[in-house]
C-alpha positions as CSV (number, residue, x, y, z in Angstrom):
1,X,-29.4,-61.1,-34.8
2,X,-26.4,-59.3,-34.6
3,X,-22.6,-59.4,-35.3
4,X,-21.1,-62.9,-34.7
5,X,-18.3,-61.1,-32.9
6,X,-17.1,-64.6,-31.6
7,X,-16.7,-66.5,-34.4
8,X,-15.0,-64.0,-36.4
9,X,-12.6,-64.4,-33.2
10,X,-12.0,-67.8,-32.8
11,X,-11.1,-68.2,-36.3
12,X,-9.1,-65.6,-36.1
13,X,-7.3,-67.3,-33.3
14,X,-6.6,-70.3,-35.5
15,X,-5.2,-68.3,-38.1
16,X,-7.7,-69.5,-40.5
17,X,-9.2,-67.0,-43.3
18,X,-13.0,-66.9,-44.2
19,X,-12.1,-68.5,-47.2
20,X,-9.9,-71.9,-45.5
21,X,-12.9,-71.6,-42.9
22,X,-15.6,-71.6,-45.6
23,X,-13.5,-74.3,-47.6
24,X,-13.5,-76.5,-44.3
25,X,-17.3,-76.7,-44.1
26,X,-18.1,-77.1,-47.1
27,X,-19.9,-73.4,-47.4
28,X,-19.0,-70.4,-49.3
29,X,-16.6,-67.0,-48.6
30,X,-19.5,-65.1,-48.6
31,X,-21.7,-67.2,-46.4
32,X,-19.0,-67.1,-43.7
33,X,-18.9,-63.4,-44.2
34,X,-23.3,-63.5,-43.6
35,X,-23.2,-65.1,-40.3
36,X,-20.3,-62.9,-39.3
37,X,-22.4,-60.2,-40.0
38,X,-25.5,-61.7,-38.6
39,X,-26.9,-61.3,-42.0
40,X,-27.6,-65.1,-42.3
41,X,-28.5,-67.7,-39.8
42,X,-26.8,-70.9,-40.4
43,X,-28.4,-74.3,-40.2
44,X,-28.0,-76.5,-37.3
45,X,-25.8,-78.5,-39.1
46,X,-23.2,-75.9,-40.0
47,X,-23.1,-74.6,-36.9
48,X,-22.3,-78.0,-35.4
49,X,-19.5,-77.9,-38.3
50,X,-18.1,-74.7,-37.5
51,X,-17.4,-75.3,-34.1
52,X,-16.2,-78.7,-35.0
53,X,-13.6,-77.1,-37.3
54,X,-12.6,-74.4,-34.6
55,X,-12.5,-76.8,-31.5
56,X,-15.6,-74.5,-29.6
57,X,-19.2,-75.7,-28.9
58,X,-22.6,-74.1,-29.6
59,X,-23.0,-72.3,-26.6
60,X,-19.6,-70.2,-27.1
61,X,-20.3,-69.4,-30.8
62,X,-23.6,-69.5,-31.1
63,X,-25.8,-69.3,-27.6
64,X,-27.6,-66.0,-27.5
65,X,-28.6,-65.5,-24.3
66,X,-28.4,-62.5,-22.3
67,X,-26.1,-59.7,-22.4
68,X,-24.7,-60.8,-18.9
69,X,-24.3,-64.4,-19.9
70,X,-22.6,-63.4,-23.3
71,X,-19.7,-61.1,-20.6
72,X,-19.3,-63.8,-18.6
73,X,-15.6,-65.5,-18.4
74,X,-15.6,-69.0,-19.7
């Protein structure tokens, strides 16, 4: 698992620190910082809640598929 590149962008794009993230779904600083890092792998659940606090779905935070799919426009 590596670097949740776009995640740490699409908070970034709603202005919102790991912390107001973190306080959002109920998780700590430092678990946002993990899955950034793809040093954690988040439950089902607070995946659904991320992306329900940042307006994206699974697939464009979370979907890895393959490196052409993850280029793609969308």
């Amino acid at each position: 698992m590596g670097k949740n590149l776009r995640l740490k962008a699409s908070r970034a794009s709603k202005d919102m620190s790991q912390k107001q993230l973190a306080d959002a779904v109920g998780v700590t600083r430092q678990t946002i910082i993990a899955i950034e890092n793809g040093d954690y792998n988040p439950t089902l659940r607070l995946c659904i809640d991320i992306c329900v606090t940042l307006g994206k779905t699974l697939d464009q935070l979370f979907w890895e598929g393959t490196k052409d799919e993850q280029n793609e426009p969308g």
